[in-house]
C-alpha positions, -999 to 999 in steps of 0.1 A, spaced: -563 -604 826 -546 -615 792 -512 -635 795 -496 -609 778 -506 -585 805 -503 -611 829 -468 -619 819 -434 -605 841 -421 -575 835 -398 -571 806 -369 -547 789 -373 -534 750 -355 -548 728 -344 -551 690 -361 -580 684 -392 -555 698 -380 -526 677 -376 -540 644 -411 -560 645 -430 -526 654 -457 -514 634 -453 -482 619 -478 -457 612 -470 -433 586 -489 -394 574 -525 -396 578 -547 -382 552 -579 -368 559 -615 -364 537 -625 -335 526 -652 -333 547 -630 -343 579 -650 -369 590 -623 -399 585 -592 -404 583 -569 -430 559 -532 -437 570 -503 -457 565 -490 -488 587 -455 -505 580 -452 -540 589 -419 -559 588 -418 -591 573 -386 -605 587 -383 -637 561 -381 -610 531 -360 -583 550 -384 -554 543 -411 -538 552 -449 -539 536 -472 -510 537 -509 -514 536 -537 -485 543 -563 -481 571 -593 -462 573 -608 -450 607 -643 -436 606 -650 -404 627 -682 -407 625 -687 -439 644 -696 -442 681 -663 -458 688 -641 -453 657 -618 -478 651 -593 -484 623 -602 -506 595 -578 -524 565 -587 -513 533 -554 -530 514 -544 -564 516 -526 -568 486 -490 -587 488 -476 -556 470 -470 -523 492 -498 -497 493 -484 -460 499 -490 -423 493 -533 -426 500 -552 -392 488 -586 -386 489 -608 -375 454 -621 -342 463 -654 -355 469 -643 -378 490 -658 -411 474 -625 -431 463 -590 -433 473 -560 -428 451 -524 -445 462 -488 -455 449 -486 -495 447 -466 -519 428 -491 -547 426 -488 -540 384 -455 -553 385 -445 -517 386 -447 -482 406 -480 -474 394 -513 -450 407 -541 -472 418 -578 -459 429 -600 -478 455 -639 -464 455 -651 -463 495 -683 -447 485 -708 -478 499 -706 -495 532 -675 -514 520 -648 -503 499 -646 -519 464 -620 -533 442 -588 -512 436 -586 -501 398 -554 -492 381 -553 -451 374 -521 -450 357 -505 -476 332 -473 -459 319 -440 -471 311 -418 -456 340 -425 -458 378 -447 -435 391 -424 -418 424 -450 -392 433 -485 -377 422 -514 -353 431 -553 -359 424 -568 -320 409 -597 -302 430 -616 -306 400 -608 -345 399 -600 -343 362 -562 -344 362 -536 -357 378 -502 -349 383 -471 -376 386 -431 -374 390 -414 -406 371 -376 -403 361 -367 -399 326 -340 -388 302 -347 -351 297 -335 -355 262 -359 -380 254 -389 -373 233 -406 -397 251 -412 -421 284 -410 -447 258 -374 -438 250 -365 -433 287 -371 -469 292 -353 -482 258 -322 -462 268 -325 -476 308 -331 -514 294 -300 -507 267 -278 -495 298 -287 -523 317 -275 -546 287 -246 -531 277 -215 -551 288 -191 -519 291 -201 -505 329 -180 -472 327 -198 -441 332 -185 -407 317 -194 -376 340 -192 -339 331 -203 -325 362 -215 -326 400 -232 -348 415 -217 -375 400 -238 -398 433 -259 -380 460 -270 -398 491 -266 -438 481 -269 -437 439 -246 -429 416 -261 -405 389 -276 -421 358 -287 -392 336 -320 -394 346 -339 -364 363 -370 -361 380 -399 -349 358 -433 -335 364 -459 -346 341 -497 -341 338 -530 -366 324 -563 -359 321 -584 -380 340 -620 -397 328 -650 -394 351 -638 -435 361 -607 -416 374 -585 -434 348 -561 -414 330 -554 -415 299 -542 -397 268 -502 -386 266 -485 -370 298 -478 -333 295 -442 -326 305 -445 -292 331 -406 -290 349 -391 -311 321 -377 -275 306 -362 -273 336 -325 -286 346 -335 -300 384 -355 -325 400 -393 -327 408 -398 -334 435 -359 -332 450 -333 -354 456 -329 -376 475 -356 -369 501 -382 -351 483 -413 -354 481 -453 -340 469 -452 -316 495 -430 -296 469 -457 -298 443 -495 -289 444 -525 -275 425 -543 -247 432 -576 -247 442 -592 -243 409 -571 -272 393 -557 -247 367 -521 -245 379 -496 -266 400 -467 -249 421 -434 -263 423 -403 -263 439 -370 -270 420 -335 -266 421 -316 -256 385 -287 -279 383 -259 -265 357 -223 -267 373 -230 -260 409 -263 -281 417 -236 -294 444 -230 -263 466 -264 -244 456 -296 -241 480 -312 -225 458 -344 -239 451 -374 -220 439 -409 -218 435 -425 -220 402 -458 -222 386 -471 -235 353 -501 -244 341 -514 -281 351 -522 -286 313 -488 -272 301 -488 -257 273 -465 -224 289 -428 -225 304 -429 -228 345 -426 -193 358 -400 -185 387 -421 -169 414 -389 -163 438 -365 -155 410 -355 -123 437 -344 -148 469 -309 -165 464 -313 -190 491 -344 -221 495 -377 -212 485 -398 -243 489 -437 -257 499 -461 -239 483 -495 -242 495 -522 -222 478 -549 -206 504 -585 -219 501 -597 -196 477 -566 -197 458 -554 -159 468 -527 -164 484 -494 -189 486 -477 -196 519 -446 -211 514 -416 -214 535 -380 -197 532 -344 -200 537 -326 -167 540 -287 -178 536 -276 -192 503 -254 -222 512 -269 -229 545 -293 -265 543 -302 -256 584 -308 -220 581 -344 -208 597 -379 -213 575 -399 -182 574 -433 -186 566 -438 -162 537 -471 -149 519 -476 -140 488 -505 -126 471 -510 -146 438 -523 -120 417 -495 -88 423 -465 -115 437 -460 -89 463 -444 -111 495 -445 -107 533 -430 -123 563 -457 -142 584 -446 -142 620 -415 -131 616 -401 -126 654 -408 -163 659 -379 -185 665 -385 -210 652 -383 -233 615 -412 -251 608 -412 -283 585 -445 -282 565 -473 -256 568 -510 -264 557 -543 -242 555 -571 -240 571 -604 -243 562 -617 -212 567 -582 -196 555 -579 -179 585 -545 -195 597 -516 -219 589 -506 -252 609 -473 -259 606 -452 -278 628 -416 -274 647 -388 -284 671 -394 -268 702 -370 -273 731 -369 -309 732 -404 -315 715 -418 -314 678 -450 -297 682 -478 -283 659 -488 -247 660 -512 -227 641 -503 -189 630 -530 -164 631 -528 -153 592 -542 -116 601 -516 -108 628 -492 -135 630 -498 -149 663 -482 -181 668 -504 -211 692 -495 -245 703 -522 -270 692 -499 -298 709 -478 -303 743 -450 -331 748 -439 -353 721 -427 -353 683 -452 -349 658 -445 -370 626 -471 -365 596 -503 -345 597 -534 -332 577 -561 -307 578 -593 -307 561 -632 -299 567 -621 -288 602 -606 -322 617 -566 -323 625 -553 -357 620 -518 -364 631 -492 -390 642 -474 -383 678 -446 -407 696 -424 -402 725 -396 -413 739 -418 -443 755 -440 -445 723 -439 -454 686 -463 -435 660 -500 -433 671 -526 -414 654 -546 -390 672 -574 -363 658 -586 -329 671 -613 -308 661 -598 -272 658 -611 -251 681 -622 -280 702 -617 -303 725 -581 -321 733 -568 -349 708 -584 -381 704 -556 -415 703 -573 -432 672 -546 -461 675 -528 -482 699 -504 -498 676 -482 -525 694 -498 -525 727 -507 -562 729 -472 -571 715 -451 -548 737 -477 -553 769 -454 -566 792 -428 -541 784 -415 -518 810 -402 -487 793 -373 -469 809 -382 -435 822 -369 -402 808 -368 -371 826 -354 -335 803 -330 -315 826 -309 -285 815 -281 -269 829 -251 -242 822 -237 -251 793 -205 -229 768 -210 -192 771 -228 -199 803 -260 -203 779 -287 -230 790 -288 -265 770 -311 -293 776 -307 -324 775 -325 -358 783 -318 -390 806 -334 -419 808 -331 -451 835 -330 -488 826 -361 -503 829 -349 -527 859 -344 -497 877 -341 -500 917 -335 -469 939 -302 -470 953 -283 -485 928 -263 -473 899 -260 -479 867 -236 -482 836 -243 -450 808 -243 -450 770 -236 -415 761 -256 -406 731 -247 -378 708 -271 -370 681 -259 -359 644 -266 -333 617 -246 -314 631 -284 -295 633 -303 -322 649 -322 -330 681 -320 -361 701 -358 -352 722 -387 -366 734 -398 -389 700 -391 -421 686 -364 -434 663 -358 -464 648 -321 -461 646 -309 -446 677 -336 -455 703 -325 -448 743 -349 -475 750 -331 -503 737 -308 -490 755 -328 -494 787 -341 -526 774 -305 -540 780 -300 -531 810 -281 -490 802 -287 -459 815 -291 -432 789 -281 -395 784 -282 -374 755 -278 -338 753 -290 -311 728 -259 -291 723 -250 -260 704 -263 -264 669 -290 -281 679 -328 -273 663 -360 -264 684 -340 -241 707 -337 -210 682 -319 -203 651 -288 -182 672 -282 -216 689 -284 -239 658 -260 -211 639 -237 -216 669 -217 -249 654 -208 -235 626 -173 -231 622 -167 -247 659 -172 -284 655 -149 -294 680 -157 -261 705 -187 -253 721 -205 -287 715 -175 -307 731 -178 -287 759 -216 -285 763 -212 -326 760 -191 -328 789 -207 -303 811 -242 -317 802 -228 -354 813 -215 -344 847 -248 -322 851 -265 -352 848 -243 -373 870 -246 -344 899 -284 -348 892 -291 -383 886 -268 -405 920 -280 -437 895 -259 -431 867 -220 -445 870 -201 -417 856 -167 -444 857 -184 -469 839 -196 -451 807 -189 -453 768 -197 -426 742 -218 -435 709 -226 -416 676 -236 -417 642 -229 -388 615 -219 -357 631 -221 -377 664 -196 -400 648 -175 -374 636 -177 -363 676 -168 -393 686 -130 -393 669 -128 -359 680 -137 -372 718 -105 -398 711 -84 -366 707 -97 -343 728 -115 -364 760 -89 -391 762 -100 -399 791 -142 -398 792 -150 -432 785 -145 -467 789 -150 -477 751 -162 -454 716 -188 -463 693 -186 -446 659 -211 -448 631 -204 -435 597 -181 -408 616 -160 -382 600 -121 -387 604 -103 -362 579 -122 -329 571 -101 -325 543 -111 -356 525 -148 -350 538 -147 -315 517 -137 -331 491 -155 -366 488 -190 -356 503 -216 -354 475 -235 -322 487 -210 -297 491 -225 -267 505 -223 -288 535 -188 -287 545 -188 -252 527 -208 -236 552 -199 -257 582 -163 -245 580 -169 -206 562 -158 -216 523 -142 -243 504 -113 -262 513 -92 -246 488 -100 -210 498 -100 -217 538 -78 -248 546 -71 -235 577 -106 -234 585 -113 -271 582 -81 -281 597 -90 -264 631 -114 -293 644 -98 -320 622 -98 -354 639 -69 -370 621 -44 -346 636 -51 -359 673 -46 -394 663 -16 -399 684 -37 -395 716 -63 -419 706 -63 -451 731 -101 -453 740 -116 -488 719 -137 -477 700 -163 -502 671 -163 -485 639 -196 -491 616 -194 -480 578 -222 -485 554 -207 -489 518 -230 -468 499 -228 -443 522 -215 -413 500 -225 -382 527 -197 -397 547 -175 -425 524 -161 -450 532 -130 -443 535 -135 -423 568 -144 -453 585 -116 -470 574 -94 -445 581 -108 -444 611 -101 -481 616 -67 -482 603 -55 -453 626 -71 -472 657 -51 -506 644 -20 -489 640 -21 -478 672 -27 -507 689 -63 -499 701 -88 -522 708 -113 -520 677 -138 -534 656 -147 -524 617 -184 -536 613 -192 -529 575 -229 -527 557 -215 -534 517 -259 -526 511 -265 -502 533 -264 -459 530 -263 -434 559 -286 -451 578 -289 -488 585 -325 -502 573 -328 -540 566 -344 -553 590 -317 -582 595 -289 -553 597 -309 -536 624 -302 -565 646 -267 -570 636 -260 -538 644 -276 -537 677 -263 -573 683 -229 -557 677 -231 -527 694 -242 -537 728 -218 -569 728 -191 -542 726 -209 -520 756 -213 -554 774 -174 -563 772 -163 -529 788 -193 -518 808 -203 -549 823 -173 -577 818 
């Protein structure tokens, strides 16, 4: 026996969390028989992460994963050459974001060659079938004649003393960035029989007012060729005035030379048309689509259509559910796409002849995954697991685990166990919802809770990992955990998810505290009077609603980046279809609409302490909620905290605000839970 397995019993912690190793989408040959995928390692002395690519050999008699980048720059984005004999990835080891090829034709791969040396970083590309183009996304001034002129006009910016910036239009930021002009651009370059490219890049959306691939989480799964390298399809959204409250992206195609305007191939669907994926022998494009303009959380229908006529039909239309990405098979017989599914994020395959809809997987939450030459290569975690790769020949026998990622660090972890219960929950309908114990766990006694509640408001706290909101850090320091999927959650059918809308404060409050004292009837462990509530997003916006409307649930609040005044949020949020929807039109046309669940006018019944978390550059929910949020709890005398990220978005992600925010957080729990 090891020491590490040798070594007492242990909780998870941060410190565990924020050192993990990360594996990202695999890729796989075209002949299936390996397998290339991401890992994300954190280096804790530079506060990020580093990327480098690994290769795991089917073939073998024991396949195990070997490093094929080493460099001290990132390596991301791997795609195989259609024959299969070189590598293509993003990497920055040029000094900038630039398309790199590494040849793994002989025993041993060879030296990584730069593809692409052009002027502007590279944010996306595709390899062609044929192998003789290539396809990249960089941002540029759409007014420029060339990239050349994008970066004289960036550097000149960058220069110029005066820092003002003049806007005409929405979005004047989106996500964490403040607009700069710039859009992103597909372009096209031939590529030599070295696989260099060369020659001047064609522009192919740059007619187009929108971005390719989207902003701000957008990426080459809304771009591809066709089978023949002839054409690419695209997804994009036209911009004009109301880029800010539209949804309506769709699907064009052009061809990968240029040399003709993109053609809109959903011209006659007002809502998201998005990931087109041309069939095997280039017939047909499955593609997936929204049906409600103005709705980001509406259902994905799979949708056909036959390239040559552009007629369109439904593919599995009575199933409930929206996947993410959908893929081909080999023998273009079916689709694998992947969903949320009552607690799990599984893979399915649809039968393209009759629609019938399979699992391929069980429990867990699928992250990335590719088909090819038969061989279905995917990453799976769980509420006790990070990423692992796993492959399954379709048709075959069950999954293979490829990796084992952090078992000799985390071996003498004992990971709190989570069980999924459901019970009665508003309109008598049944919600789900999950707990899980600490991992000192000992029959007969009882434990404190922290009461998660996911965001969105169309989200799903389930069986899979996160890196943000993990239960078992929770159970790492000593918590019990329950979270519940309430109305508007995803995985559970679209009714359910449509169910929030317009009822923030309703249903979901209620399903919250019914789930809670389900789980306390169930679960004699769990100490209902010594509990505090936590959130982020949505979940924060729940939790200054809680203030007002559950005075008296918990023993101390936890609000990240929570909404405090809907009327400011309908005003100050970048994407504005949000709010729009959420609450049945814009503020100025139904005020009374977003004043209904409005925190701020419950603030005189607020006395819970609650820690309030704002990242700065946070413009989905701005700052000015959270210190709103703060100033009401000061005023009135309440116990509370402001803990602010000035670098941070949404989401915390430096590695050294990870554990400051986890630091924070439970020393707050500790003080009322266990003080």
């Amino acid at each position: 026996m090891t020491p590490a397995l040798a070594a007492a019993p242990r909780g998870f912690t941060v410190e565990d969390l924020v050192a993990m190793e990360r594996a990202g989408t695999p890729v796989v040959s075209p002949d299936g028989s390996r397998i290339v995928y991401p890992v994300r390692s954190t280096d804790l002395a530079k506060n990020k992460g580093h990327t480098d690519l690994f290769l795991v050999d089917l073939r073998a008699a024991n396949p195990a994963p070997q490093r094929l980048t080493a460099d001290a720059a990132s390596s991301t984005e791997p795609e195989w050459s259609n024959s299969g004999d070189a590598l293509y990835f993003l990497s920055t080891r040029s000094g900038s974001s630039q398309v790199w090829r590494l040849p793994l034709a002989g025993a041993k791969p060879g030296a990584a060659t730069q593809v692409t040396d052009l002027p502007l970083d590279v944010d996306a590309f595709r390899i062609s079938p044929a192998n003789d183009r290539i396809a990249v996304s960089m941002a540029v001034f759409r007014d420029c004649a060339d990239l050349a002129c994008t970066r004289r006009r960036t550097e000149a910016h960058e220069q110029d003393k005066a820092t003002g910036k003049v806007y005409d239009r929405l979005f004047v930021r989106h996500w964490d960035t403040w607009a700069d002009g710039r859009n992103a651009v597909l372009y096209s370059l031939p590529l030599d029989a070295a696989g260099r490219a060369g020659g001047t890049p064609v522009s192919l959306s740059g007619s187009l007012d929108g971005d390719v691939p989207s902003k701000p989480f957008g990426d080459r799964e809304e771009f591809r060729f066709s089978p023949d390298g002839r054409n690419i399809v695209f997804s994009v959204r036209i911009a004009g005035k109301t880029e800010a409250w539209s949804t309506n992206f769709d699907l064009y195609t052009v061809p990968a030379a240029g040399g003709q305007a993109p053609r809109n191939l959903t011209a006659d669907n007002p809502a998201w048309d998005t990931k087109g994926v041309f069939s095997p022998d280039g017939r047909t494009l499955a593609y997936l689509a929204m049906a409600r303009p103005g709705f980001e959380a509406d259902r994905y229908q799979v949708m056909l259509m036959d390239v040559a006529s552009g007629s369109k039909r439904k593919l599995a239309a009575d199933w409930d559910r929206s996947p993410g990405n959908l893929q081909w098979t080999q023998d273009g017989k079916s689709l694998v796409v992947d969903a949320e599914d009552i607690g799990q994020h599984r893979l399915f395959s649809i039968d393209i002849a009759g629609g019938k809809v399979t699992p391929l997987t069980g429990k867990g939450s699928i992250g990335g995954y590719d088909v090819r030459g038969g061989t279905l290569a995917y990453t799976q975690t769980s509420l006790s697991s990070g990423a692992q790769l796993f492959s399954m020949k379709l048709g075959g026998a069950a999954p293979t685990q490829l990796t084992h990622l952090n078992a000799e660090r985390l071996a003498d972890v004992r990971w709190g166990e989570a069980e999924q219960f459901s019970f009665k929950g508003a309109n008598g309908d049944t919600v789900y919802g999950h707990v899980m114990k600490p991992w000192n766990y000992e029959p007969g006694k009882r434990y404190p809770v922290a009461f998660l509640v996911h965001g969105g408001p169309q989200g799903s706290f389930g069986n899979g990992w996160s890196y943000r909101w993990n239960p078992q850090v929770y159970a790492g320091a000593g918590y019990a955990t329950v979270f519940i999927d309430f109305h508007g959650s995803t995985g559970y059918g679209q009714r359910f998810t449509d169910a929030i809308s317009g009822d923030w404060g309703g249903k979901p409050l209620e399903d919250l505290q019914k789930g809670l004292a389900a789980a306390v009837g169930k679960y004699a462990w769990l100490d209902r009077g010594n509990a505090c509530a936590l959130g982020a997003s949505y979940g924060g916006y729940m939790m200054n609603w809680i203030e007002g409307n559950w005075p008296d649930g918990f023993k101390c609040i936890v609000n990240h980046d929570g909404v405090f005044d809907t009327r400011g949020m309908a005003y100050a949020t970048e994407e504005q279809w949000f709010t729009d929807w959420e609450n049945g039109g814009p503020y100025f046309q139904v005020p009374e609409k977003h004043e209904r669940f409005n925190p701020v006018l419950f603030v005189n019944k607020w006395k819970t302490p609650m820690l309030v978390v704002q990242g700065d550059l946070d413009f989905r929910i701005p700052t000015a909620q959270g210190l709103s949020t703060f100033t009401a709890l000061q005023r009135r005398g309440i116990d509370s905290k402001l803990l602010v990220f000035p670098d941070e978005n949404h989401w915390v992600l430096k590695p050294a605000n990870s554990l400051l925010w986890h630091r924070t957080v439970f020393d707050w729990l500790d003080h009322y839970l266990k003080h």
